[in-house]
C-alpha positions in Angstrom: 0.0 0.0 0.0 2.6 2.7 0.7 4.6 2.1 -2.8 1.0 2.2 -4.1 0.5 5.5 -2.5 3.7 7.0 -3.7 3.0 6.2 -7.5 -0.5 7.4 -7.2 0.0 10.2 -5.0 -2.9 9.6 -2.9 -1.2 10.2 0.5 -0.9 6.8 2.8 0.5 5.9 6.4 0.8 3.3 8.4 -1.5 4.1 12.0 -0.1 2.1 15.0 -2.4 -0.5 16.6 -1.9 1.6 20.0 -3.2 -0.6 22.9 -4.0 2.1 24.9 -7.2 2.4 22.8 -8.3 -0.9 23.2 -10.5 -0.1 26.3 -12.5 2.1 23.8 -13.9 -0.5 22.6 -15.0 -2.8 25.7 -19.2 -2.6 26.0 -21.7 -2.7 29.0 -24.1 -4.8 26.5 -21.8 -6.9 23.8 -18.8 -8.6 23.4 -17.1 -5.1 22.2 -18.7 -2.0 20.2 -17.7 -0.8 16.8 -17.3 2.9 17.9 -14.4 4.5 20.1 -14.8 7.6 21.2 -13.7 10.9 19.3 -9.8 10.6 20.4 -8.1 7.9 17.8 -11.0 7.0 16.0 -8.9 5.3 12.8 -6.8 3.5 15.4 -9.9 2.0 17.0 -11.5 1.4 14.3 -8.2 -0.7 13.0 -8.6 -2.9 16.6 -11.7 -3.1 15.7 -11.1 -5.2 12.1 -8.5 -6.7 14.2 -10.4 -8.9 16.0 -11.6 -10.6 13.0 -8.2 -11.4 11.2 -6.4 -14.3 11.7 -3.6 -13.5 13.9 -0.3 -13.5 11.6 -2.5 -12.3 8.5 -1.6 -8.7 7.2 -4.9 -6.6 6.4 -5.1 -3.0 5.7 -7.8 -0.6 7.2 -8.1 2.0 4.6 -10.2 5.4 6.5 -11.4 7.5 3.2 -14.5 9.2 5.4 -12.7 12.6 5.9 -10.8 12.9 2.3 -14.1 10.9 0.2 -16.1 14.1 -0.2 -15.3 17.6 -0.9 -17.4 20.3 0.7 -15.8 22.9 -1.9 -16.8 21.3 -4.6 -19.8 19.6 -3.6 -19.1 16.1 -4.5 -17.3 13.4 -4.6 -13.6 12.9 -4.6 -12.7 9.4 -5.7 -10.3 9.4 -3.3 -8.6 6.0 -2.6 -9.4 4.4 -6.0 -6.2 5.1 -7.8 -4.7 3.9 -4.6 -6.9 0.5 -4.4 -6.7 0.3 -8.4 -2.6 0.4 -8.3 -2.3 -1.3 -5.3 -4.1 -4.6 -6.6 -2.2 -4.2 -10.2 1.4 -4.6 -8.0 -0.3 -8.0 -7.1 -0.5 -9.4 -10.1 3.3 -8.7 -11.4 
């Protein structure tokens, strides 16, 4: 993902899986909610997906909400395609 990002230009980096946030997470009603709380919301929401990857197995949490839409222009940014697009054409070399 982060050569993909440099020959696309769609900026990239890699967010730590900071334990610290984990407690966000925890839930008076299920086994763990979906949601932290506004402080490291990509991070929890990368524990999150954690919990349902094999341990071992990369996986990439890709967080297009804020850079997806443009409030300038009103729509739309495609943001993340050329990204996804390049990233699964270096998988096929």
């Amino acid at each position: 993902v982060e050569q993909a990002s440099r020959v696309t230009g769609e900026k990239s980096w890699r967010m730590p899986l900071a334990k610290e946030y984990q407690d966000q997470l925890e839930s008076k009603i299920a086994d763990m909610t979906n949601c932290g709380n506004r402080w490291g919301g990509a991070i929890t929401a990368a524990l999150f997906l954690q919990h349902f990857v094999s341990d071992g197995k990369p996986f990439v949490h890709l967080d297009i909400a804020g850079p997806v839409w443009s409030d300038r222009l009103g729509r739309a940014t495609g943001f993340g395609v050329k990204l996804i697009t390049e990233w699964v054409r270096q998988q096929g070399k």
